[in-house]
C-alpha positions in Angstrom: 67.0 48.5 75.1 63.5 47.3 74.5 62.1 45.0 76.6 58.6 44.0 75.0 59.8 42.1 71.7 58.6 39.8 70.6 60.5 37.5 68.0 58.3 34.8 65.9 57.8 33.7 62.6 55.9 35.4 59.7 52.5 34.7 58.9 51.0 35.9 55.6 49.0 38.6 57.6 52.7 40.1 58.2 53.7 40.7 54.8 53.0 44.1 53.9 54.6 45.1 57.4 57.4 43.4 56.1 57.7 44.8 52.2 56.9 48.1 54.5 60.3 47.7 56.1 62.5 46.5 53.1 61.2 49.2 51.2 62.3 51.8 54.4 65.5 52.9 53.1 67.2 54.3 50.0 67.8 50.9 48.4 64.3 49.6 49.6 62.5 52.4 47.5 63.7 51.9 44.6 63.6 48.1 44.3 60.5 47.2 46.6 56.7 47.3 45.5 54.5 48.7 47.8 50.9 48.1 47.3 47.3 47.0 48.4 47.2 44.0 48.3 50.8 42.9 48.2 52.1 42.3 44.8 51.8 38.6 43.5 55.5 38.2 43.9 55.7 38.5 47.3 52.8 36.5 47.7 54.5 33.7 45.4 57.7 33.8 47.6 56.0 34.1 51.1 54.2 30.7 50.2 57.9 29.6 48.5 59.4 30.3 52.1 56.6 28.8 54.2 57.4 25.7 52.2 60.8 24.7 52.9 61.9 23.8 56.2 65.3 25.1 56.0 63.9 28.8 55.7 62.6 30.9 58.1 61.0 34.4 57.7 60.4 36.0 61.1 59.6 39.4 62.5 60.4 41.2 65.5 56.7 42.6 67.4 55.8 44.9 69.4 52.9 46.5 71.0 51.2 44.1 67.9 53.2 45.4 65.6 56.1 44.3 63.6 58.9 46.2 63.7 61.4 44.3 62.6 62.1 41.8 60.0 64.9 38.9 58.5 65.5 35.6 57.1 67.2 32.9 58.0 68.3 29.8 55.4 69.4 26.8 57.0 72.0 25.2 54.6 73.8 22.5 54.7 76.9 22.0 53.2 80.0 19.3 53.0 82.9 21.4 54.0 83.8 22.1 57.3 83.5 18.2 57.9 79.3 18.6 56.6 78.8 21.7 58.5 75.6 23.5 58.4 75.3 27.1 57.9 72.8 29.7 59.0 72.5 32.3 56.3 71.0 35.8 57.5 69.1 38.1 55.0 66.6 41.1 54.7 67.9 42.3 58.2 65.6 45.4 59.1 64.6 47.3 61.8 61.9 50.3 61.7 63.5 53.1 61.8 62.2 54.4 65.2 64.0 51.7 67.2 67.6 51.8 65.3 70.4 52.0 67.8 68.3 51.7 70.6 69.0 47.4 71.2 66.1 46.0 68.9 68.6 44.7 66.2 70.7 43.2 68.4 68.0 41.3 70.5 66.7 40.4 67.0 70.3 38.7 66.0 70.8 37.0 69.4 67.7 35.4 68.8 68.6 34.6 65.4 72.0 33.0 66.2 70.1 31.0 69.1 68.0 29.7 66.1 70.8 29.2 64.0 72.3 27.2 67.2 69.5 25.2 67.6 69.7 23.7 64.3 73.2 22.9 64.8 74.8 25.6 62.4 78.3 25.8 63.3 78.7 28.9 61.0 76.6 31.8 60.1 76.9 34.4 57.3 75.7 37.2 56.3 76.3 39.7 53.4 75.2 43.4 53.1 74.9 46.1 50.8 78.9 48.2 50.5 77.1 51.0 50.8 75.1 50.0 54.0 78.2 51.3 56.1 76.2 51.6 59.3 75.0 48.1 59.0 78.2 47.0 58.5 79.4 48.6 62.0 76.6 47.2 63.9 77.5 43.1 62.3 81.0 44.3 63.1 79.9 45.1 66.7 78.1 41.8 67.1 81.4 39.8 66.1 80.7 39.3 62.3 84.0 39.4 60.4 84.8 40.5 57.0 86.4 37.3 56.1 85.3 36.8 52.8 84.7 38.4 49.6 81.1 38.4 48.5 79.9 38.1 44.3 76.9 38.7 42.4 75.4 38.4 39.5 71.8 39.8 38.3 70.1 37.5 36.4 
């Protein structure tokens, strides 16, 4: 398990580290833009995120680089008594640390954020086809208790 990590949140200077990692995988590449300088939609939703205080955009570091990447949204909600949730997205790793700890230091930090903002739930949905990702939530005590839907607009 690596011991150097580094978990904070994303600056701008980060960004095309981060697109870098979304677009690292079959799905990535064929739905992420990667260019010099980042395209104006990232840009656009970087400064969207950096905006609201019930999102965070953080990254996993190492060495000085980022090697790992996700999203938390902070929501809050009235059932479950007004509950707020923690909502986890864009969960990715580099490929050179997968299955060696990195992920799951990077989601006990996570939950611990999630905690700290007094989320008494948090959720997460991924890809069907992302069946290893799915084992490794599954190993960290997420449950498939809920069906998720969605709509492309």
């Amino acid at each position: 398990m690596p011991d150097d990590l580094i978990f904070r949140p994303a600056t701008q200077a980060d960004l095309p580290a981060i697109i870098a990692l979304l677009a690292d995988d079959r799905l990535g590449r064929a739905r992420e833009v990667l260019s010099d300088p980042p395209d104006s939609r990232y840009v656009s939703a970087f400064a969207a995120i950096q905006a609201d205080a019930n999102q965070l955009l953080a990254v996993a570091e190492q060495n000085g680089q980022v090697v790992g990447t996700l999203q938390l949204s902070f929501i809050p909600g009235l059932s479950h008594t007004g509950a707020w949730r923690g909502q986890i997205e864009s969960v990715r790793i580099t490929s050179s640390l997968r299955g060696q700890g990195a992920g799951q230091q990077l989601f006990a930090w996570a939950l611990a954020q999630c905690k700290a903002r007094g989320c008494q739930v948090v959720q997460l949905t991924t890809d069907r086809s992302r069946e290893d990702a799915q084992r490794f939530y599954q190993r960290l005590g997420f449950v498939a208790s809920h069906l998720g839907m969605k709509i492309q607009l």
